[in-house]
C-alpha positions as CSV (number, residue, x, y, z in Angstrom):
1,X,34.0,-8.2,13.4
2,X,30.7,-6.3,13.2
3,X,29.8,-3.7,11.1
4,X,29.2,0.0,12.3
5,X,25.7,1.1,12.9
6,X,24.4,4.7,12.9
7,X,23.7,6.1,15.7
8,X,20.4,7.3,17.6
9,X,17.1,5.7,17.5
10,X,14.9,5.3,14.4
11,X,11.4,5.2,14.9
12,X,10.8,1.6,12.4
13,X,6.7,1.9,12.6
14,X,5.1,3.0,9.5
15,X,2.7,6.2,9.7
16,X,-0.5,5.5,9.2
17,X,-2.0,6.1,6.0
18,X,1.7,7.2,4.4
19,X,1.4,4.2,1.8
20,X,-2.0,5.6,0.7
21,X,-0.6,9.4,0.3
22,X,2.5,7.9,-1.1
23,X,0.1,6.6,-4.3
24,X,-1.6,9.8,-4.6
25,X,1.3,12.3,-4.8
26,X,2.6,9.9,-7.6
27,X,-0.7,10.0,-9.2
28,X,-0.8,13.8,-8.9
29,X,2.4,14.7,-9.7
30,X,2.3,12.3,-12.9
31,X,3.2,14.6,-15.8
32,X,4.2,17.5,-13.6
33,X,8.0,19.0,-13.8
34,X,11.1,18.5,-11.7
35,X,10.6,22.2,-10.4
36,X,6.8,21.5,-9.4
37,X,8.0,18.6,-7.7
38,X,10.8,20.1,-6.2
39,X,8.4,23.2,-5.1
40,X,5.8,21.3,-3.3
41,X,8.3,19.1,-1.7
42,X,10.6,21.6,-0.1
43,X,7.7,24.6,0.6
44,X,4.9,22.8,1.2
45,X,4.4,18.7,2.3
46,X,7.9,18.4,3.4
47,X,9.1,22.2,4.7
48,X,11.6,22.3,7.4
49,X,12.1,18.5,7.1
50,X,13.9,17.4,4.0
51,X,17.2,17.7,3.1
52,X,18.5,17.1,-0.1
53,X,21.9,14.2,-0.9
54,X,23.8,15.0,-3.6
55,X,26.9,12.8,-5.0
56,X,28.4,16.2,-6.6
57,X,28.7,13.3,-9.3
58,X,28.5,13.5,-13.4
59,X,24.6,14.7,-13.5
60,X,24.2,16.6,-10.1
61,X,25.0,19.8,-11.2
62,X,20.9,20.1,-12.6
63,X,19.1,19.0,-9.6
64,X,21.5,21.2,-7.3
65,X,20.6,24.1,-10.0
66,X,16.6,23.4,-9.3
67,X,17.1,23.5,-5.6
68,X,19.0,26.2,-5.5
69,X,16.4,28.4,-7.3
70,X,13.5,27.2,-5.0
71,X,15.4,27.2,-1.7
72,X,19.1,27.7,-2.1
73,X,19.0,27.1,2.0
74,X,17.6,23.8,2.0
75,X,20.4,21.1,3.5
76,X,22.2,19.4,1.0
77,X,24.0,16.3,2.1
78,X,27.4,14.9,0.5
79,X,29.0,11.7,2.0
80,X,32.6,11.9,1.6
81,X,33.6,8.4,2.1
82,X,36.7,9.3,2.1
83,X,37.5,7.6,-1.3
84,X,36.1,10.3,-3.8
85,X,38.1,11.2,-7.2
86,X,39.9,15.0,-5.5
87,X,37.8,16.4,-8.9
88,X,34.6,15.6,-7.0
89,X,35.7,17.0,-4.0
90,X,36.5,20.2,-5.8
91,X,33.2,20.5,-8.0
92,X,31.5,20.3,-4.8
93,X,33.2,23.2,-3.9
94,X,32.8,25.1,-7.3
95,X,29.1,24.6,-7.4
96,X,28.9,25.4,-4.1
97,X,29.8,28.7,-4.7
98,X,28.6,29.2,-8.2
99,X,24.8,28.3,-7.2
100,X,24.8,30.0,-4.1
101,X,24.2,27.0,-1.9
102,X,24.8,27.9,1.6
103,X,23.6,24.6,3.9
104,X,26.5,21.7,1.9
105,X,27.1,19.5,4.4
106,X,29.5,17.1,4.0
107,X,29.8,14.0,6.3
108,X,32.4,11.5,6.8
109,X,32.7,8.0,8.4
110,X,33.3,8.4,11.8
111,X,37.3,7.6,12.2
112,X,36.8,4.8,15.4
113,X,34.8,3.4,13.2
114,X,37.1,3.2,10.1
115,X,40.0,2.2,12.8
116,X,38.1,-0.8,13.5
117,X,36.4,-2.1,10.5
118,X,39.1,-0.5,7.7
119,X,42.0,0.3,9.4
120,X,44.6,0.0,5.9
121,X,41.8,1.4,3.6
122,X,41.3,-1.7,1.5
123,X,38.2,-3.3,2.7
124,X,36.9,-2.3,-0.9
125,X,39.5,-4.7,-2.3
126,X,38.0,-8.0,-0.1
127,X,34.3,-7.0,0.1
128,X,32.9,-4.0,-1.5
129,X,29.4,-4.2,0.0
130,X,31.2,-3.8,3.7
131,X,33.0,-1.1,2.6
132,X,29.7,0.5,1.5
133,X,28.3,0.3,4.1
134,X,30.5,1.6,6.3
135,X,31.9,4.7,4.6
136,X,28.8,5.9,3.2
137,X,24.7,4.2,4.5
138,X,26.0,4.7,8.0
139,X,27.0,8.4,8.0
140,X,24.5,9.0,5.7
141,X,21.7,7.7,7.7
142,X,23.7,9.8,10.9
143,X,23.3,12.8,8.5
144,X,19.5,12.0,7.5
145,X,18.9,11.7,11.5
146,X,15.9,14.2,11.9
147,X,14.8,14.3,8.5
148,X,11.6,12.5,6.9
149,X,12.1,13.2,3.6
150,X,15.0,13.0,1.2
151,X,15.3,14.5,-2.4
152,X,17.6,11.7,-4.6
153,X,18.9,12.4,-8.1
154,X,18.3,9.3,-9.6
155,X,16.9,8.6,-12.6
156,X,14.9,5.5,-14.8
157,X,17.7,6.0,-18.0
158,X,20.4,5.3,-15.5
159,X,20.0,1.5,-15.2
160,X,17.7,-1.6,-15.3
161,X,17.3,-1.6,-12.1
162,X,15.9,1.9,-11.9
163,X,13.3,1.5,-15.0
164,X,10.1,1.7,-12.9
165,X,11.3,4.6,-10.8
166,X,8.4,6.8,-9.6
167,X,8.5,10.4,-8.7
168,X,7.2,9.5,-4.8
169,X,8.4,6.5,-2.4
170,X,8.6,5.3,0.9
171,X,11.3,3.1,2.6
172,X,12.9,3.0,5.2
173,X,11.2,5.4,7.2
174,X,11.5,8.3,5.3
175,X,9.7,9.5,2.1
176,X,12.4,9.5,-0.8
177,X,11.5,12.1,-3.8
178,X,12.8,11.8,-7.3
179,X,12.4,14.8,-9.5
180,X,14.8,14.2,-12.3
181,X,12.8,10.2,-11.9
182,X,11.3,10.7,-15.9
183,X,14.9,12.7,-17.6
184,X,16.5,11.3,-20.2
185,X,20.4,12.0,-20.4
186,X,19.5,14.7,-22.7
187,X,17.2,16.2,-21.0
188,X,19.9,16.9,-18.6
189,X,22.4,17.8,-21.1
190,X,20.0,20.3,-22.7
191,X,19.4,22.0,-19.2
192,X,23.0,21.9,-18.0
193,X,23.5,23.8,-21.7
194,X,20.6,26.3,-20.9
195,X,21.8,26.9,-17.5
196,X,25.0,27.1,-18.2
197,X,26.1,24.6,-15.3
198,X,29.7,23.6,-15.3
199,X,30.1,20.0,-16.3
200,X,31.9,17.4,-13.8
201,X,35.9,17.6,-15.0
202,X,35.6,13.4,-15.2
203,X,32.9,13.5,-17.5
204,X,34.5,13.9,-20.7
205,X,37.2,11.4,-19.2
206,X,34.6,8.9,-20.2
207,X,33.0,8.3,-16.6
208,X,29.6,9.3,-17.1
209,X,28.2,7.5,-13.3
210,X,31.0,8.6,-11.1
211,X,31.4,7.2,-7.6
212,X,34.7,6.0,-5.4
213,X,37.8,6.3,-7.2
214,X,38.9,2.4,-6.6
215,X,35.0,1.3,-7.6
216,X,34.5,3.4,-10.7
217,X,36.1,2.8,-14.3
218,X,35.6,4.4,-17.5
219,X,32.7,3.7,-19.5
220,X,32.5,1.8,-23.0
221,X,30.0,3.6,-25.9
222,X,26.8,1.6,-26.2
223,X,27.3,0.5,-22.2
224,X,25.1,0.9,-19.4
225,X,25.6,4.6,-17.7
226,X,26.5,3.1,-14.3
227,X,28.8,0.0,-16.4
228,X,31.8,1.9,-14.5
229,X,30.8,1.1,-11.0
230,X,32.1,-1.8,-9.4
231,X,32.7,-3.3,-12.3
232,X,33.2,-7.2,-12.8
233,X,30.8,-7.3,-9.5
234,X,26.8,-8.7,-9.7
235,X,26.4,-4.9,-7.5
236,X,24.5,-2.1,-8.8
237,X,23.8,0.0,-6.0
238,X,26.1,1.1,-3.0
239,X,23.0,0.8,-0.7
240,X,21.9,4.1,0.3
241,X,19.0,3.3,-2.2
242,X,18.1,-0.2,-0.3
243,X,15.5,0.0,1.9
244,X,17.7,0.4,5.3
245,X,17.8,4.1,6.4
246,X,15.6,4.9,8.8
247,X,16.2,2.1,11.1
248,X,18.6,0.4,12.8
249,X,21.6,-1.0,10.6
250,X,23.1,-4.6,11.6
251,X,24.8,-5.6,8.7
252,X,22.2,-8.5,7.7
253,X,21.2,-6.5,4.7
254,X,24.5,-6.6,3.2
C-alpha cells in the first residue's frame, strides 16, 4: 500500500544564489532578536509569502505572542492530525482569541486518504513514521502549497539533534526561519511571565514537548525536553523538519 502524497506540483530546482543569501542573513542576523528576525521576515524579504506553523504545543504560546505583535494577520498553520491531546485543540482556540490572531488555519489529513492507509486509527501502533507522514508532512506540505518561507518554533535546547540550529535555512524548497533558534527554556519562561501568556494545561502535567496523544508521555526531571515523544523508538522528529516539503513526497524518505 503506498503512502499519500500532497498534492500539486513543487517546483524541486534550487534558486540561484538562495544558498549564498541563506549564509548572509545568518551572518547578519547573528546576535539580533527573535522580534528583528521575525520583523524582517514577515515585512520585508518574505512579505506576502510566509506563513507561520505552529504546534499550539508547550512553548508556542511566545512565538505566536511575537507574531502577533508584528502581523497578527500573517497565516498561522496548525496540523490537526487528528490525534492531538482535546487540551491542545482548545489552547489553540484560547490563544487564538486572546492574541488576536485572525488567519489560524488548521489542516487535516485528507479523509480518502486516512480510509486507505489508516482506516482503524492504529497505524501509529505498527509504524509510527507512516503514520507521520500521513496525518501530518502531507497536509502540511498541502497547507505550505504557495508559500516559500516558513517561520518554525524550534529551538537548539530542545534536543541533540537541534544543537547547531541556525536562525536561517533552506530545504526543501522553501526558506525555513527560526527566531526562538538561540532561547533557552528560560528565556521562554521569563517572556511567557512578562507577557503574561497562558501556559499549555499539559505542561505542569509533566509533558514539557507535547505532540500526539498515543506518541507523547510524560517527562522524567533531568531528561531530554522532547524524552516524551515516541518514546522507546530511535525517532526524534515526526518529519516536517526532514528535508521533504517542497517536493514531491513518495514515501522513500521514511
Amino acid at each position: 500500500m503506498g503512502l499519500a502524497e500532497p498534492a500539486g506540483r513543487y517546483e524541486t530546482s534550487e534558486p540561484a544564489g538562495i544558498r549564498d543569501e541563506i549564509d548572509a542573513l545568518n551572518i547578519r542576523f547573528a546576535g539580533a532578536t527573535a522580534q528583528e528576525i521575525l520583523r524582517y521576515a514577515l515585512r520585508e524579504r518574505f512579505a506576502g509569502d510566509i506563513a507561520m506553523v505552529s504546534s499550539f504545543g508547550a512553548d508556542s504560546a511566545v512565538l505566536l505572542h511575537m507574531v502577533s505583535e508584528i502581523d497578527p494577520s500573517a497565516p498561522v498553520i496548525m496540523v490537526d492530525t487528528g490525534k492531538l491531546f482535546p487540551d491542545t485543540l482548545r489552547y489553540r482556540d484560547q490563544l487564538t482569541e486572546q492574541l488576536g490572531l485572525t488567519d489560524v488555519r488548521s489542516q487535516k489529513p485528507a479523509k480518502p486518504v486516512l480510509s486507505e492507509v489508516d482506516p482503524a486509527g492504529m497505524l501509529w501502533m505498527s509504524d509510527t513514521d507512516a503514520c507521520c507522514h500521513v496525518r501530518k508532512v502531507v497536509p502540511l506540505e498541502e497547507a505550505l502549497f504557495g508559500f516559500g518561507s516558513w517561520i518554525s518554533g524550534r529551538k537548539r535546547f530542545q534536543s541533540s539533534t537541534r544543537s547547531s540550529l541556525p536562525p536561517f535555512e533552506y530545504e526543501g524548497g522553501r526558506v525555513k526561519i527560526n527566531p526562538l533558534a538561540d532561547w533557552t527554556a528560560e528565556d521562554i519562561l521569563a517572556y511567557a511571565r512578562e507577557k503574561n501568556l497562558p501556559p499549555h494545561p499539559l505542561v505542569a502535567q509533566g509533558y514539557p514537548s507535547i505532540g500526539c496523544m498515543p506518541c507523547t508521555s510524560k517527562v522524567k526531571p533531568g531528561e531530554d525536553a522532547r524524552a516524551g515523544r515516541w518514546r522507546g523508538q530511535d525517532k526524534t522528529e515526526c518529519g516536517i523538519h526532514l528535508p521533504t516539503l517542497g517536493k514531491e513526497v513518495d514515501g522513500s524518505g521514511i
